[in-house]
BAKOLDREN-961596 format. One record per atom (N, C-alpha, C): residue in three letters; x, y, z. Coordinates in steps of 0.2 Angstrom, whole numbers, padded with zeros to 4 digits, always signed. Layout:
BEGIN
alaXYZ...
***
This chain:
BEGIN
unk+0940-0602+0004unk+0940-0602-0003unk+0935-0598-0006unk+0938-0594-0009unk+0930-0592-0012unk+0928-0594-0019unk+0921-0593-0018unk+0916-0598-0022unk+0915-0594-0030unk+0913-0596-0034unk+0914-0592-0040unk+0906-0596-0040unk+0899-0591-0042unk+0895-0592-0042unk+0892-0593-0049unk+0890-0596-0052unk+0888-0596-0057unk+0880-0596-0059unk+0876-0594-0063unk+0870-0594-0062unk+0868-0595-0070unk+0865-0604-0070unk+0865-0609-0074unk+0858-0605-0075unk+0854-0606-0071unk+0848-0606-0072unk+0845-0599-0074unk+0847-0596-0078unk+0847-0593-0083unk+0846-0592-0090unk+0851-0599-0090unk+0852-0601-0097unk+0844-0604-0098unk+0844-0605-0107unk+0837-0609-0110unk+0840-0618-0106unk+0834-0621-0104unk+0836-0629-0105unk+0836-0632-0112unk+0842-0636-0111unk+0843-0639-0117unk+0837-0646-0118unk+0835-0646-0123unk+0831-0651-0127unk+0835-0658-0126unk+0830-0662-0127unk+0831-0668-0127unk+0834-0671-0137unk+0831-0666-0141unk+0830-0668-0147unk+0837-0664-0149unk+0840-0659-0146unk+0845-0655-0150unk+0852-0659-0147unk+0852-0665-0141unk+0856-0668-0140unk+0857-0674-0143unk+0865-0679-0143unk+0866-0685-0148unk+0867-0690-0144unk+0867-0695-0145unk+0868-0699-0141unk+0871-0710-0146unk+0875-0712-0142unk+0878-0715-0147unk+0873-0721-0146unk+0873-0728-0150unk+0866-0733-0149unk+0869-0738-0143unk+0874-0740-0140unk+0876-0742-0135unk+0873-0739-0128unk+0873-0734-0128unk+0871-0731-0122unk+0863-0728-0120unk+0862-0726-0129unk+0854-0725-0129unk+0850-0733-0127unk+0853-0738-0130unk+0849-0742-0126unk+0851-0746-0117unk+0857-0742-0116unk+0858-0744-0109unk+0851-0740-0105unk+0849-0732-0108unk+0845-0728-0105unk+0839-0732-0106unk+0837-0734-0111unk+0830-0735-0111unk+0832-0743-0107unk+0836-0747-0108unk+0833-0751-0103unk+0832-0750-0096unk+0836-0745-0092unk+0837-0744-0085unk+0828-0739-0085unk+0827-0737-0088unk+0820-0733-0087unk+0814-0739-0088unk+0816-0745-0092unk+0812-0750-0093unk+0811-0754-0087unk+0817-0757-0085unk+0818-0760-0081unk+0813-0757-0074unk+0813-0751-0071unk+0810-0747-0065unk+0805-0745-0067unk+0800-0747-0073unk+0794-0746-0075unk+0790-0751-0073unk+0794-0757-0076unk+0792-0763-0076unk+0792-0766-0067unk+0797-0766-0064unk+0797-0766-0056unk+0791-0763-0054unk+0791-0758-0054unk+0786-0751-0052unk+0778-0755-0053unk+0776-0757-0058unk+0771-0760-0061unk+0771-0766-0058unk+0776-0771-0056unk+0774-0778-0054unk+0773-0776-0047unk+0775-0773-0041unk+0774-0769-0034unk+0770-0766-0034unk+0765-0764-0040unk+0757-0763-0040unk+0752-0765-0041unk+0756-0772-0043unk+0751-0778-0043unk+0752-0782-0037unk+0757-0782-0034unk+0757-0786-0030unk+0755-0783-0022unk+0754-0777-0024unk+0751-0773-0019unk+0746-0774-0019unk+0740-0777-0023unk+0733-0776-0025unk+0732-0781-0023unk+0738-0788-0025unk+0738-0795-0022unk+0741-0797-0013unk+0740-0790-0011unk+0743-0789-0002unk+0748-0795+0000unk+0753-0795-0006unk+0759-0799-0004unk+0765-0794-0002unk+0764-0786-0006unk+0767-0781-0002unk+0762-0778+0004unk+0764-0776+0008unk+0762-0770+0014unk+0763-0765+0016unk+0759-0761+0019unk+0761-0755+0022unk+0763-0752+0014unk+0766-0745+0017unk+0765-0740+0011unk+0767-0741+0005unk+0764-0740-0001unk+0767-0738-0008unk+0768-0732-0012unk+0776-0730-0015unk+0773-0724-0015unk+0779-0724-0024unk+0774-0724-0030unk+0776-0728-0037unk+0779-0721-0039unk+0783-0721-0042unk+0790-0720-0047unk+0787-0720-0054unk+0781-0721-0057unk+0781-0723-0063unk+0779-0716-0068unk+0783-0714-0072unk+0783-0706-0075unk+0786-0702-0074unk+0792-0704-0069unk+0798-0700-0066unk+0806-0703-0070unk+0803-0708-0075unk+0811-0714-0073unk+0816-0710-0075unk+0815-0706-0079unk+0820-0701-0085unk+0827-0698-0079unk+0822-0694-0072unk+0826-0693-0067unk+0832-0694-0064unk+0830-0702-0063unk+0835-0707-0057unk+0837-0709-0063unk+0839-0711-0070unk+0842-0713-0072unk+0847-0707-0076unk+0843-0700-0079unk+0848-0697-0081unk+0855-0697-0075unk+0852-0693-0068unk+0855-0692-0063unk+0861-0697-0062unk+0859-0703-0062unk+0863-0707-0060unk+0870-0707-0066unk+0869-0707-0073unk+0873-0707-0078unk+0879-0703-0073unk+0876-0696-0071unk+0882-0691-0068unk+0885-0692-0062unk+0886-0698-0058unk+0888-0701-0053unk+0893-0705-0053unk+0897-0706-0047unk+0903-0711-0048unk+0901-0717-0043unk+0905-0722-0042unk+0901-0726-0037unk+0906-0726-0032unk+0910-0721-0031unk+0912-0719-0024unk+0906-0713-0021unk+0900-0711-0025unk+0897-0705-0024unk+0891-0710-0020unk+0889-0704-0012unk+0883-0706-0007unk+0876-0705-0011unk+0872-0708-0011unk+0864-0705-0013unk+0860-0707-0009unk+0856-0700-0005unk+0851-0702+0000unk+0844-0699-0006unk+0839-0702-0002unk+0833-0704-0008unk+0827-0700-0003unk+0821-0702-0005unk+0814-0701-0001unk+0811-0708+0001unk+0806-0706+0002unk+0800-0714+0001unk+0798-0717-0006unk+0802-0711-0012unk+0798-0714-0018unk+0805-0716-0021unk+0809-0720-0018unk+0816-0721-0023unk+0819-0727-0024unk+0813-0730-0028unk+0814-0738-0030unk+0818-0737-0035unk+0816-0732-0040unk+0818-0731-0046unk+0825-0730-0045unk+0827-0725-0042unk+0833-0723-0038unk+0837-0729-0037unk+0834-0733-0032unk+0840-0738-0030unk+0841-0742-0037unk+0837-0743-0038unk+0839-0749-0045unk+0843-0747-0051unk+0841-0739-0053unk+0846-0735-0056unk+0854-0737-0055unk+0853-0736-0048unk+0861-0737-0044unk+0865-0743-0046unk+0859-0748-0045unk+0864-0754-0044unk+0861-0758-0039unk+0855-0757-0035unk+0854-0759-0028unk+0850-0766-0033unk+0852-0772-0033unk+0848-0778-0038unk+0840-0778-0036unk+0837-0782-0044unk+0829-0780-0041unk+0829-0785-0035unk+0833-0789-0035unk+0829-0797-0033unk+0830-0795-0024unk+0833-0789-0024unk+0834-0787-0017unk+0828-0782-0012unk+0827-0779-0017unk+0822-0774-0018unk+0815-0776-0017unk+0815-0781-0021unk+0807-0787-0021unk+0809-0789-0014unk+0814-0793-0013unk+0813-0795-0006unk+0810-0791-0001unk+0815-0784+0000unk+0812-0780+0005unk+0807-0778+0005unk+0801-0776+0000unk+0796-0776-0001unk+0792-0780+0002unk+0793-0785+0002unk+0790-0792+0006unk+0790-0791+0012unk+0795-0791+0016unk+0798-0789+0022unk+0802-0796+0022unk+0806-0798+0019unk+0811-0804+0020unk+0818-0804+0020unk+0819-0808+0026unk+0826-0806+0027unk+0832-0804+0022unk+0830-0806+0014unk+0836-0810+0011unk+0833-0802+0009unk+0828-0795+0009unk+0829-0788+0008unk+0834-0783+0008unk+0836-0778+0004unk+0841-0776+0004unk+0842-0772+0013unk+0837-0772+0016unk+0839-0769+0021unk+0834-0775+0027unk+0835-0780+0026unk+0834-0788+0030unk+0827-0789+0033unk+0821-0784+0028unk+0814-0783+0028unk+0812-0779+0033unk+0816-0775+0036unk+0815-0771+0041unk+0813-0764+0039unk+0816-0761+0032unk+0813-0755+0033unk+0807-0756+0027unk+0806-0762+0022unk+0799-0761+0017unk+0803-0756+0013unk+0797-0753+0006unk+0797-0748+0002unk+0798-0742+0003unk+0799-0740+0011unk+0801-0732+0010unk+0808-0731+0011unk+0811-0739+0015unk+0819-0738+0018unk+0822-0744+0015unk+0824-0741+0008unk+0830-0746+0006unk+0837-0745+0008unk+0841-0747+0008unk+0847-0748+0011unk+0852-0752+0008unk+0858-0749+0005unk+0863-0755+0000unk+0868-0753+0001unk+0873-0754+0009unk+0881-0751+0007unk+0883-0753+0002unk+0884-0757-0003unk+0890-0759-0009unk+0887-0755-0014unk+0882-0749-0014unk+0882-0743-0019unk+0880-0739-0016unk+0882-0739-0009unk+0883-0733-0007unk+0874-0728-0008unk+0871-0733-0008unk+0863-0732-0007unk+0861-0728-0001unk+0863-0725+0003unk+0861-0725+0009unk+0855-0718+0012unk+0850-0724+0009unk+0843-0726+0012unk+0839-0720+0010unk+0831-0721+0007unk+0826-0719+0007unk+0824-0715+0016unk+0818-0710+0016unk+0818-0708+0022unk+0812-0706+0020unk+0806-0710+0026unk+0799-0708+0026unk+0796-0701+0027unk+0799-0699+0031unk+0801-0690+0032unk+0801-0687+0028unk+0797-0682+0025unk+0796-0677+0022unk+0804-0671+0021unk+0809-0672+0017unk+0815-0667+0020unk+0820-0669+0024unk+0818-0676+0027unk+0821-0678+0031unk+0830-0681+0028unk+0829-0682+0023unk+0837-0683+0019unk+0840-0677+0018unk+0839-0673+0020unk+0843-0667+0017unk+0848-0666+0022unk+0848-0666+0030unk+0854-0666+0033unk+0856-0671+0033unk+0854-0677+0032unk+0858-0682+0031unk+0865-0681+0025unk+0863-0679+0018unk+0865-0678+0014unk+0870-0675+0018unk+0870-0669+0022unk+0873-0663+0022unk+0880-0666+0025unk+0877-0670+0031unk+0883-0675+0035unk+0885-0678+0031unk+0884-0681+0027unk+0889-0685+0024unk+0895-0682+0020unk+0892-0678+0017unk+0895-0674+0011unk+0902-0671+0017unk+0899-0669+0022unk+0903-0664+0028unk+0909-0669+0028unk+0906-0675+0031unk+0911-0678+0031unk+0918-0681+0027unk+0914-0681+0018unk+0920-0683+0015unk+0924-0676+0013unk+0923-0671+0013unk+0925-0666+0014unk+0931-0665+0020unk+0928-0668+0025unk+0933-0666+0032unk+0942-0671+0029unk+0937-0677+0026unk+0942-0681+0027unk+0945-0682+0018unk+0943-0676+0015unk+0948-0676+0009unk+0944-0678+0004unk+0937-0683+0004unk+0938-0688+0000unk+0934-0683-0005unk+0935-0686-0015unk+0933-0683-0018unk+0927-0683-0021unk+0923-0689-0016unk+0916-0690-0019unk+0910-0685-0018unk+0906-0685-0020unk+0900-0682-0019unk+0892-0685-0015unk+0888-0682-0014unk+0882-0683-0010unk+0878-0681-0013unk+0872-0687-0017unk+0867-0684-0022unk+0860-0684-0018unk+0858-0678-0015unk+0853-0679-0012unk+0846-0677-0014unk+0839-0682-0015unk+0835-0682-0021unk+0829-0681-0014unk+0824-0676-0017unk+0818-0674-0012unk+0814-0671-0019unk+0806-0670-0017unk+0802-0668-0020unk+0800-0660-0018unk+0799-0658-0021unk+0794-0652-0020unk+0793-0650-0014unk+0787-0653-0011unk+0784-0653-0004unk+0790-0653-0001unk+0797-0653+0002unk+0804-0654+0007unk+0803-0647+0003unk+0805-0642-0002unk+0804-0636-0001unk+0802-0631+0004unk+0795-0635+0005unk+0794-0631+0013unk+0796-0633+0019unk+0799-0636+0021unk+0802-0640+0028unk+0807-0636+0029unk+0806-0634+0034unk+0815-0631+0037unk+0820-0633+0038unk+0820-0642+0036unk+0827-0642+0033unk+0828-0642+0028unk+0823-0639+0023unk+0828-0641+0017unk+0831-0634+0018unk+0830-0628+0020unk+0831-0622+0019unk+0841-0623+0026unk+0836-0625+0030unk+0844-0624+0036unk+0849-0629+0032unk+0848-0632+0027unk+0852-0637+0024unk+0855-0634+0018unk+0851-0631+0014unk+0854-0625+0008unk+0859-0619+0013unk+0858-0618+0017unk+0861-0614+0019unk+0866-0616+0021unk+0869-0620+0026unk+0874-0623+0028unk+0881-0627+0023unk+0876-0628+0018unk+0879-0632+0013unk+0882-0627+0008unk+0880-0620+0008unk+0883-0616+0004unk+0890-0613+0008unk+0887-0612+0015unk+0891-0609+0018unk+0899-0612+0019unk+0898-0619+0020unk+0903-0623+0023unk+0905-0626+0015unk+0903-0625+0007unk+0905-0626+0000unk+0904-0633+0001unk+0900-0637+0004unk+0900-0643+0006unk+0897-0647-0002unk+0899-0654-0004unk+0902-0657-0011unk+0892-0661-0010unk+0886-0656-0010unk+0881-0660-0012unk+0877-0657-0018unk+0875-0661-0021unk+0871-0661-0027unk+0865-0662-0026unk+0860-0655-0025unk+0855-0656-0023unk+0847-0657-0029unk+0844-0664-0027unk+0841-0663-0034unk+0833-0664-0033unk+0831-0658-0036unk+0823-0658-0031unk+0820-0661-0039unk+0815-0665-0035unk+0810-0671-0044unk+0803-0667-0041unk+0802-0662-0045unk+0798-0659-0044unk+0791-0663-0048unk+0786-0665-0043unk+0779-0668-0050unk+0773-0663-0049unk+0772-0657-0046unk+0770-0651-0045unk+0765-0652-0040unk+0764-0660-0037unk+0760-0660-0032unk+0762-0661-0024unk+0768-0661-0024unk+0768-0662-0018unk+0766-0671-0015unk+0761-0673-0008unk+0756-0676-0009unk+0750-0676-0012unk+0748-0669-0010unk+0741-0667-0015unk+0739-0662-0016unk+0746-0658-0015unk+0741-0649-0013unk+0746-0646-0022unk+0742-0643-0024unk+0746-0640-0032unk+0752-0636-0029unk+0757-0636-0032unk+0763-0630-0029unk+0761-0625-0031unk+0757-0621-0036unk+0755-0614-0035unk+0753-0613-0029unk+0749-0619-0026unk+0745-0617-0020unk+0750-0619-0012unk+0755-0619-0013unk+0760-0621-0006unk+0764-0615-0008unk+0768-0613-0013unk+0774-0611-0013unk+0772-0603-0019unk+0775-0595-0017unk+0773-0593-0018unk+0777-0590-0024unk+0782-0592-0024unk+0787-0592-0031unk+0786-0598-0033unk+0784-0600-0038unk+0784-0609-0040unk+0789-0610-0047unk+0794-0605-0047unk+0802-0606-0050unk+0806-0609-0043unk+0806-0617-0043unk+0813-0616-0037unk+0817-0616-0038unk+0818-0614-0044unk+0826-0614-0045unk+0829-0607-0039unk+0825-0603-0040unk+0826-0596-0035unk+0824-0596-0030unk+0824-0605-0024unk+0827-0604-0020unk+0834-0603-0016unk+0838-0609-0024unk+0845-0607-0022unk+0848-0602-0021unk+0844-0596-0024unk+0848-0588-0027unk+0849-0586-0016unk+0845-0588-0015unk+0843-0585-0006unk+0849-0588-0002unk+0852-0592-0005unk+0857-0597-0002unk+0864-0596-0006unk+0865-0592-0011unk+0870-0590-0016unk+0875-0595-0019unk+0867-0601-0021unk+0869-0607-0024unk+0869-0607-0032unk+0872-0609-0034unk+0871-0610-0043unk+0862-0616-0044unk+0860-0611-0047unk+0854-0617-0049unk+0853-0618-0057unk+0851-0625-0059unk+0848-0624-0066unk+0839-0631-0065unk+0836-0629-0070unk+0830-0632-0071unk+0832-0636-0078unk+0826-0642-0078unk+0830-0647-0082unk+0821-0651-0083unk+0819-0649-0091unk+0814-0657-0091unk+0815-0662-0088unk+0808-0665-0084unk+0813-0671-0079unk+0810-0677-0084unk+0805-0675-0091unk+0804-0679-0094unk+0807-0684-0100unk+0815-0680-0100unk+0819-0681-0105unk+0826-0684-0102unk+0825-0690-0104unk+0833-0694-0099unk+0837-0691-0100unk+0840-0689-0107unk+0846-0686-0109unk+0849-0678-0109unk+0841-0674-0108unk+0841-0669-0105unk+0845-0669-0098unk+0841-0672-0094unk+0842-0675-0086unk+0850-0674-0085unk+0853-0681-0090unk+0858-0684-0089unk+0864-0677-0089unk+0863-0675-0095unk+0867-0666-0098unk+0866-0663-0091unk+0861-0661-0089unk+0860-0656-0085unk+0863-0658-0076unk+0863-0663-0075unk+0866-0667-0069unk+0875-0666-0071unk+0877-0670-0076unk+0884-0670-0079unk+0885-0664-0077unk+0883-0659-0079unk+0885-0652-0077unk+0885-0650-0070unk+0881-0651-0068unk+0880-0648-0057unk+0885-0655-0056unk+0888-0659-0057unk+0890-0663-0054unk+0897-0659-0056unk+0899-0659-0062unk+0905-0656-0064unk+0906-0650-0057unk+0902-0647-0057unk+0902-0641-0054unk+0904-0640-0046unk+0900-0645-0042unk+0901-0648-0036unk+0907-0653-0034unk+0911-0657-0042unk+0917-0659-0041unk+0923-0653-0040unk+0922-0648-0044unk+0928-0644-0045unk+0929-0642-0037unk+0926-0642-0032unk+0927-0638-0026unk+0924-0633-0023unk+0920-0630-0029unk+0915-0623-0028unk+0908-0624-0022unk+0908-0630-0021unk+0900-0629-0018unk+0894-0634-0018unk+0890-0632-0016unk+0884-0638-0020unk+0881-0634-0025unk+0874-0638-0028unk+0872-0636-0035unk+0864-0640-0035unk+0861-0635-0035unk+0853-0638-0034unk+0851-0636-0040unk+0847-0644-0043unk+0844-0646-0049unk+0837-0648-0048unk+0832-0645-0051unk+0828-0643-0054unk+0825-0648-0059unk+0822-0656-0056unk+0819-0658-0063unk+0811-0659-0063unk+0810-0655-0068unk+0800-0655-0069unk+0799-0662-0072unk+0796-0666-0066unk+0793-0670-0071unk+0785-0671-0068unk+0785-0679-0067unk+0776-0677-0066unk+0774-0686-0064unk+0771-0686-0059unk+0769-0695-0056unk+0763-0695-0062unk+0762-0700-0065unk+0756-0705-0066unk+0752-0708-0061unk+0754-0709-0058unk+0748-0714-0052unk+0750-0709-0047unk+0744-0710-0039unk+0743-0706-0035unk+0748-0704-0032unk+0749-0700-0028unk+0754-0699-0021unk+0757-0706-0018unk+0751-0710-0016unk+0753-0717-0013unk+0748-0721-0017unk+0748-0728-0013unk+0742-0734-0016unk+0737-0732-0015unk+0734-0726-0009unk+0727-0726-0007unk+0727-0719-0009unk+0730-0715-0013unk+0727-0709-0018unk+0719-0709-0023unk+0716-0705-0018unk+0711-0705-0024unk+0709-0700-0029unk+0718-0695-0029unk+0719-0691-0033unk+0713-0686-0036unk+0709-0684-0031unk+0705-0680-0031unk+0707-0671-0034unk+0712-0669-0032unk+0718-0664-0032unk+0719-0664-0039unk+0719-0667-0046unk+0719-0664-0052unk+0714-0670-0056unk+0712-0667-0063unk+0709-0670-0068unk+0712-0675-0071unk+0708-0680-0074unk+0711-0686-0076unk+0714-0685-0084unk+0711-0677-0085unk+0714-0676-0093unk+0721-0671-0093unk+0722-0670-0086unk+0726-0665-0084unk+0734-0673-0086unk+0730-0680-0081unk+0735-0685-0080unk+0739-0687-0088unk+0731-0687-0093unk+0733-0690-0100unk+0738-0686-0103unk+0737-0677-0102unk+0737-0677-0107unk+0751-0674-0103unk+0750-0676-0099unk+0756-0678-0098unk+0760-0684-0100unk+0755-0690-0097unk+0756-0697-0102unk+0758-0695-0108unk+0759-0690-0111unk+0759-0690-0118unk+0767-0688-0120unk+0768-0687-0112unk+0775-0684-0115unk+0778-0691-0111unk+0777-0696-0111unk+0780-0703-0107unk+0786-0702-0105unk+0791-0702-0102unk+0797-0704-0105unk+0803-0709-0109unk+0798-0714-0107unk+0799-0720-0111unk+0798-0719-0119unk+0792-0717-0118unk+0786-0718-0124unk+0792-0713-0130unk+0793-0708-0127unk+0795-0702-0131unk+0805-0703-0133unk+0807-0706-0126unk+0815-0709-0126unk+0817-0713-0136unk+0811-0718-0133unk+0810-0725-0138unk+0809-0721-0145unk+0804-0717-0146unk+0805-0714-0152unk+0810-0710-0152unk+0814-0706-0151unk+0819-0702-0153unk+0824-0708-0155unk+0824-0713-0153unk+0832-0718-0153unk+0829-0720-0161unk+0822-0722-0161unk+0821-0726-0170unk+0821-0721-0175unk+0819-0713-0174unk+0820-0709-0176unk+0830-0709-0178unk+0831-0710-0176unk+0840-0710-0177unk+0843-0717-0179unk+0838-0720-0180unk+0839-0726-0180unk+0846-0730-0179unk+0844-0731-0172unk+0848-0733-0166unk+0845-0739-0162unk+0837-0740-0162unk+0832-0742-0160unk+0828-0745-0165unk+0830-0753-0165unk+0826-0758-0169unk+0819-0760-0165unk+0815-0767-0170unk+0810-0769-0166unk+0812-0775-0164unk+0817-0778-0165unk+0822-0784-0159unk+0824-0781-0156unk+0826-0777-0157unk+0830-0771-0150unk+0825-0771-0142unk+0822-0770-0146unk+0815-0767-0138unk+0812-0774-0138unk+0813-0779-0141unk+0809-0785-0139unk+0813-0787-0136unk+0819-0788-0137unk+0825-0789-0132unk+0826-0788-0125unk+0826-0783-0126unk+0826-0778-0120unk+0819-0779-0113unk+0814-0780-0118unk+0809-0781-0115unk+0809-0788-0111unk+0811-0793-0116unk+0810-0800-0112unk+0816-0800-0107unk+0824-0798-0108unk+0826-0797-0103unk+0824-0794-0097unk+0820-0787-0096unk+0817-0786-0090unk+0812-0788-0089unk+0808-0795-0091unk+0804-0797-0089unk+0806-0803-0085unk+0810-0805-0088unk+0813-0812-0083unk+0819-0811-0078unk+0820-0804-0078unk+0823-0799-0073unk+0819-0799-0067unk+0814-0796-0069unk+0806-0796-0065unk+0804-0803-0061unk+0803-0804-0064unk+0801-0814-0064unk+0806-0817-0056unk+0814-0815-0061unk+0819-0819-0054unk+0817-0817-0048unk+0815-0808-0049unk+0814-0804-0041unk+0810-0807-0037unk+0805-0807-0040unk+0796-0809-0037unk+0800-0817-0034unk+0801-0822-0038unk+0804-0827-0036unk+0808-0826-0030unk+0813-0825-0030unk+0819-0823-0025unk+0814-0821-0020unk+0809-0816-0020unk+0804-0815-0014unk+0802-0819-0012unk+0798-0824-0015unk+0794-0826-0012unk+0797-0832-0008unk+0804-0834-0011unk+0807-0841-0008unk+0810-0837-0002unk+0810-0830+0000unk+0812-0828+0005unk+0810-0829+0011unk+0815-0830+0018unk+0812-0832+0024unk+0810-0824+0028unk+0804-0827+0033unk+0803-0821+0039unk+0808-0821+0044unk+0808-0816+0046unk+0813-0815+0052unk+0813-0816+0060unk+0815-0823+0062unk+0813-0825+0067unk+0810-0821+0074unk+0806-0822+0076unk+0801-0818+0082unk+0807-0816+0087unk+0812-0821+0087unk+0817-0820+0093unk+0822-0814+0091unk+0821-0813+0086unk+0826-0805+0083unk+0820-0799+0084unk+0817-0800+0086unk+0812-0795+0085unk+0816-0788+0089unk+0818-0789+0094unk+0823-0783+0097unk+0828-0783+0094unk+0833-0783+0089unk+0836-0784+0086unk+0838-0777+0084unk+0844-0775+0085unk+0844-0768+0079unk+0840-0763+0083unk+0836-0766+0087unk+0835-0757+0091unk+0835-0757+0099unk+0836-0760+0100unk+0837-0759+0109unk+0846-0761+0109unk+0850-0753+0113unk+0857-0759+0111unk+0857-0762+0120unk+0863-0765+0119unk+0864-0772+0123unk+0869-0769+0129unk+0868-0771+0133unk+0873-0766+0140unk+0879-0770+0140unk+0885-0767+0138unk+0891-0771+0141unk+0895-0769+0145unk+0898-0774+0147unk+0904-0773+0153unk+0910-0770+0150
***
């Protein structure tokens, strides 16, 4: 088949302000960004309260991303994530109360507390899994995508990496194969400009990635990663693109963490007025005005919404804590297999 290339990334990015949106759905976005702020922040306290463990790696600054993204998905569609994609799963569908669990390490965890924060895992939305590995989801993605392709199906594979997987050789063997073979994945880099802690001027020597795809003779476009509705537009689109049968489609969203790389960042790598003066463009902060701005967005509206996610929040943490550990006699369990006759 031949691919008809198109090159998005050219065009200007559309604003967030030149777009409409109806008040039904502006407040479904602000709560699903509320929602995975709020999460994000209670696993940063409870992190501090060492009732979580091992790594953390916060989502908060990004929400705009996993939630536009997700708008443009179906739930017959694969999503492989990173180590930062709480926000991602919850986005999805993955409940918090499951999420808090596996945080904890308890059974009743969406992945039965065995992988924590960086390995969540939700067949019934086709969540399949965070990966601690730096790039390490992007043949994954590849495989699946390959697969439903072999076998006809019409869904797609959204697969989410940071900046840093730019430099990994798989991300590159994986753009490559995936143009070759027009395989059905939607590639979407959350770009926060640091990597773990090195600035991308300073790793990469074009710090447009959208022209990495051009070396792969993939369609790219760039997208504020700080505008949900921007996001949500510019995913609809690469997803449109990737469903017609042409190929995959690498999306480009600039946004930016708030807190370190991990819990034990001492963020030494940028200025603290470098961090404020991005807080400024919140997503939340900035969402929430443009909706009262059109007035779409009351002040029982977001008190509503608020108290809804906070005893959303509340169930989870609860659900955690009544959760059981997983008996010492399963310890081998899931990773040595068993020899049969």
């Amino acid at each position: 088949m031949k691919k008809i290339l198109l090159e998005p990334s050219k065009k200007k990015p559309t604003k967030q302000a030149e777009l409409q949106t109806d008040r039904p759905h502006g407040l479904h976005l602000l709560r699903q960004m509320l929602r995975i702020r709020r999460l994000e922040e209670k696993c940063a306290e409870l992190y501090g309260a060492m009732k979580i463990r091992g790594f953390l790696h916060l989502y908060i600054g990004e929400e705009a991303v996993a939630v536009g993204v997700n708008e443009a998905l179906q739930a017959e569609d694969n999503i492989v994530a990173t180590y930062r994609e709480h926000g991602q799963a919850l986005a999805r569908g993955v409940p918090a109360a499951t999420i808090m669990a596996e945080m904890y390490g308890k059974q009743e965890g969406c992945s039965r507390g065995r992988g924590g924060s960086m390995h969540l895992f939700d067949k019934e939305t086709r969540f399949c899994g965070g990966n601690a590995i730096v790039g390490g989801g992007l043949p994954l993605a590849l495989g699946l995508a390959l697969a439903d392709q072999m076998r006809h199906r019409p869904q797609l594979t959204c697969c989410y990496f940071g900046d840093g997987a730019v430099a990994e050789g798989e991300f590159h063997e994986t753009m490559n194969l995936a143009s070759l073979w027009h395989a059905p994945v939607l590639f979407v880099c959350e770009n926060n400009l640091y990597a773990m802690g090195t600035a991308l001027r300073y790793a990469q020597a074009e710090t447009d990635l959208t022209k990495k795809a051009a070396g792969y003779a993939m369609p790219a476009a760039a997208v504020d990663g700080m505008e949900v509705l921007a996001v949500e537009a510019a995913a609809k689109e690469a997803a449109e693109y990737v469903r017609s049968g042409q190929g995959p489609f690498f999306l480009e969203c600039r946004t930016y963490r708030f807190r370190g790389h991990s819990a034990f960042d001492t963020e030494l790598y940028r200025s603290k007025e470098e961090v404020e003066e991005w807080k400024q463009r919140d997503p939340i902060v900035t969402f929430t005005r443009y909706l009262k701005e059109r007035g779409l967005l009351g002040a029982e509206d977001l008190e509503e919404i608020e108290r809804e996610v906070t005893l959303e929040i509340e169930a989870a943490v609860e659900f955690a804590e009544a959760g059981t550990w997983e008996p010492v006699e399963d310890l081998t369990r899931f990773v040595y297999s068993e020899k049969r006759n």
